[in-house]
Every structure is written in C-alpha cells, then in structure tokens.
C-alpha positions as CSV (number, residue, x, y, z in Angstrom):
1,X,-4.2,6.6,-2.9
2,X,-5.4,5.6,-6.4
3,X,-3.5,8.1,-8.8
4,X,-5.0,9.3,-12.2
5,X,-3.2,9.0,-15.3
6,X,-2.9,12.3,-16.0
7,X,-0.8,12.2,-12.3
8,X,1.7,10.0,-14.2
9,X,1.8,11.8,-17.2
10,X,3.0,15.1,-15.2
11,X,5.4,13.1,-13.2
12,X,6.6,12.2,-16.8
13,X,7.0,15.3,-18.3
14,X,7.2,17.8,-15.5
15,X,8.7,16.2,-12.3
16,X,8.3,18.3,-9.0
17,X,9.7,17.2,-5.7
18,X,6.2,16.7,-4.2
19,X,4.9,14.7,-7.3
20,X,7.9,12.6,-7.6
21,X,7.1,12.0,-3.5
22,X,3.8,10.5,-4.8
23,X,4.4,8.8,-7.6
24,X,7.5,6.8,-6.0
25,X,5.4,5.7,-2.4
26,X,5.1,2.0,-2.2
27,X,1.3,2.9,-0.5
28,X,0.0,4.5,-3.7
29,X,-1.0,2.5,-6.8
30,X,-2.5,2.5,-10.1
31,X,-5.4,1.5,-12.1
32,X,-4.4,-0.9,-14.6
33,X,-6.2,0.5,-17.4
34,X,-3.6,3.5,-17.1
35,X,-1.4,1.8,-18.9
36,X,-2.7,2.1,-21.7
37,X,-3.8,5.5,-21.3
38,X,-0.2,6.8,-20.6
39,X,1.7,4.7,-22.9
40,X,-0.7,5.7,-25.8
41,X,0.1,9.1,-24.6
42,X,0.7,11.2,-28.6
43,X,3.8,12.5,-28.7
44,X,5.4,10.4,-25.9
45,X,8.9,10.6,-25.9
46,X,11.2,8.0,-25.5
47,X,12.8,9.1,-22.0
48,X,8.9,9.9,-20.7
49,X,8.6,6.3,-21.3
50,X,11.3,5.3,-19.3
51,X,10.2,7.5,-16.6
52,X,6.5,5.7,-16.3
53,X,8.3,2.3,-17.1
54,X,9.9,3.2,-13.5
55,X,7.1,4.3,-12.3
56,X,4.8,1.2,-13.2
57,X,7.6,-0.8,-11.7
58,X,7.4,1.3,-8.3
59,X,3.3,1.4,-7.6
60,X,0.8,-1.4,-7.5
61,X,-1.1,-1.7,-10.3
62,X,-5.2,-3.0,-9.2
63,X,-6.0,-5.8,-12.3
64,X,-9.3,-4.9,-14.3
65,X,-10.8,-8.0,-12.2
66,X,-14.6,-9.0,-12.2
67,X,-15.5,-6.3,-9.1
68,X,-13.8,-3.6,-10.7
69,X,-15.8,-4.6,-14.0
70,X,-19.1,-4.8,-12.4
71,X,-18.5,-1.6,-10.4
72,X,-17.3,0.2,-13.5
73,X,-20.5,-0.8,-15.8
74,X,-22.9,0.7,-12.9
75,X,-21.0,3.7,-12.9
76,X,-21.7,4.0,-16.5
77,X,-25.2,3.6,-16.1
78,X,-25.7,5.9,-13.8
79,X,-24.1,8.9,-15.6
80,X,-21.8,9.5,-19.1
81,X,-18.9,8.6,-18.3
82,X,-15.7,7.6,-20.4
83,X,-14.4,3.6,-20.2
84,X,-11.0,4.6,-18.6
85,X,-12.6,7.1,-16.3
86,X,-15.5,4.5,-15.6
87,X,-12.5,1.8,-14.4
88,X,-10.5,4.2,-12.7
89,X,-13.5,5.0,-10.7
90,X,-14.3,1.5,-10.1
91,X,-10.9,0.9,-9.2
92,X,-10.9,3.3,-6.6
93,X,-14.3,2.3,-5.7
94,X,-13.4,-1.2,-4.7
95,X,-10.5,-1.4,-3.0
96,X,-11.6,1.7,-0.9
97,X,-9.3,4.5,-2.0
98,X,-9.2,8.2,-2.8
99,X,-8.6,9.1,-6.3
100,X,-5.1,11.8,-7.2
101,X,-6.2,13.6,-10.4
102,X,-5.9,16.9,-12.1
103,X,-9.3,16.5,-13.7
104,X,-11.8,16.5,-11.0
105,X,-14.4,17.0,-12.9
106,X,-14.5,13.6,-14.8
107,X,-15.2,12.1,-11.8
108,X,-18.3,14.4,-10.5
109,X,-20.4,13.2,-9.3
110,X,-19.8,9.6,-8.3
111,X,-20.9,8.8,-4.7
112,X,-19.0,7.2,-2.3
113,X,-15.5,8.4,-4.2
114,X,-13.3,10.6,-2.3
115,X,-11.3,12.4,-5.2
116,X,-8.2,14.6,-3.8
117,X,-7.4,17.1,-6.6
118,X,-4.1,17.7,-6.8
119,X,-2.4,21.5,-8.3
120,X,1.1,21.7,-9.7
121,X,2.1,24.2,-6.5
122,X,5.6,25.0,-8.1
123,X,3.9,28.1,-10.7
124,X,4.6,31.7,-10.4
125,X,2.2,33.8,-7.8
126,X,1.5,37.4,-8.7
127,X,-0.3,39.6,-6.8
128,X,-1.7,43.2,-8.4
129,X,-2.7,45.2,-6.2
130,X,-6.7,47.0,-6.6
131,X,-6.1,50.0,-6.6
132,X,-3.7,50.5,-9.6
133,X,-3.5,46.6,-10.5
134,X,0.8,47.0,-10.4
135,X,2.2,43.8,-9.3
136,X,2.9,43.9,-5.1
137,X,4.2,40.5,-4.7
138,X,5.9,37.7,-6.9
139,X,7.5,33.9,-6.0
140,X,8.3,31.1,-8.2
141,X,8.3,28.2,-6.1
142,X,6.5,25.7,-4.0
143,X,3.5,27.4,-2.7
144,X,2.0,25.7,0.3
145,X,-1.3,26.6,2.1
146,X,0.9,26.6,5.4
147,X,2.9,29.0,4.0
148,X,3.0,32.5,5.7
149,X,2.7,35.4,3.1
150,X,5.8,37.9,3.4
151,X,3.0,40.6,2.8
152,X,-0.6,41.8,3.3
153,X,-3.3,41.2,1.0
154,X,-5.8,44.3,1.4
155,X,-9.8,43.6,-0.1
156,X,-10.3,43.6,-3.9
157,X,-6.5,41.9,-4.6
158,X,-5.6,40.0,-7.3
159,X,-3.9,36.9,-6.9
160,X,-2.8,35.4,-10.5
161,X,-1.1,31.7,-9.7
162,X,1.0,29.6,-12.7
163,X,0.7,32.8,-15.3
164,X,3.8,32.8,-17.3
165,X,5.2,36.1,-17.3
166,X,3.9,39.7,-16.4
C-alpha cells in the first residue's frame, strides 16, 4: 500500500496500535514527495519529527522518477488537482498500488486508483436512542466492523462516532 501523508502525520501525532501496524510494515511505502509535505508540516514538533524520521527510515520511499512525472502531469490534465496529490497519485498509479489516506476525496475521481480510506477507529461511539434521543450505549476504544454490538439498535437510532463528550 502507498500511504498518504496525512497517514504519517497521524502516526506522528496520534499513534494508535493499528496505525503504528501500518506505518512500521516493510510492505507499505511512501511517495517521495511526502517528505516534504510532512516535514513542512506548521507547527511540527521536534519529537513528531523524530517519529517520521523513523518512519521514513522503516517504509520505502518511490523516487519522483520520469514514469511517475509523466503519469502525474496527465493526471493534472485531466482534472484540478494539487502537485503533491497529482504525484502521490502517480506514484500509486505506477507501481500498481492502493492509496491509505484520510482525504479521499483529493483523489476522486482518478481511474484505475484503488484508494482505501482509512478512519481513526479508536473515538468514542454513542448511541441515542429515537425515541427520547438519551444515550443507550457508549465505548471508547477500537471499534471494528467485526465487532459484535453488546446491544440492539432499533430503526431511527443515532449512532454519533469520535464526538468528544456528551
């Protein structure tokens, strides 16, 4: 998988279990052009930055090399696109892998890319219930789609995900 900066930046500054797992495989890799988008990050801190300088040193990083150029500038014309999201696509474009980002949408619609949007799954769940909309259900925790619900949900619930308090 081809991870988006904005993947690296979270692993930065908000390290789950499950994103550390992604950023850290030796199968996964980088566009290099994310270096300078994470590194020019405002307000970086200085142990952030020793955070991506291990991660940088963990996951391949793809060169900007003539294919990835030549792919990028089509992608451009055919749609607006930003430089960095242009390459990123390219990048994932030629050597034939799926893009990790949190920002799907800057990558709509470029055929033949197979994005994978990845959601921080460690936020609070609430769940009101219709008729009086009083909270039924709460977790804080990794949330899976495997997960089996510990209760019911009945037509017209409310299911709130990553809200910060209630």
């Amino acid at each position: 998988m081809l991870l988006d900066s904005n993947i690296l930046i979270y692993a930065a500054k908000e390290p789950t279990p499950e994103i550390e797992a992604m950023v850290t495989s030796a199968e996964n890799a980088v566009a290099s052009v994310l270096q300078i988008e994470v590194y020019g990050f405002p307000g970086l801190q200085a142990e952030e930055k020793a955070a991506l300088d291990v991660l940088f040193r963990r996951l391949t990083v793809h060169p900007l090399d003539a294919m990835v150029i030549e792919q990028a500038i089509t992608l451009r014309q055919q749609r607006k696109m930003g430089l960095a999201d242009a390459i990123i696509a390219a990048t994932a474009l030629v050597h034939d892998l799926p893009l990790v980002t949190r920002n799907a949408g800057d990558f709509k619609p470029v055929a033949g890319l197979t994005l994978i949007k990845y959601k921080n799954t460690e936020c609070p769940v609430v769940v009101l219930r219709s008729s009086d909309r009083l909270p039924v259900y709460s977790f804080m925790g990794s949330v899976k789609p495997s997960d089996k619900p510990t209760f019911a949900l009945k037509p017209g619930d409310v299911v709130l995900l990553g809200v910060d308090a209630w």
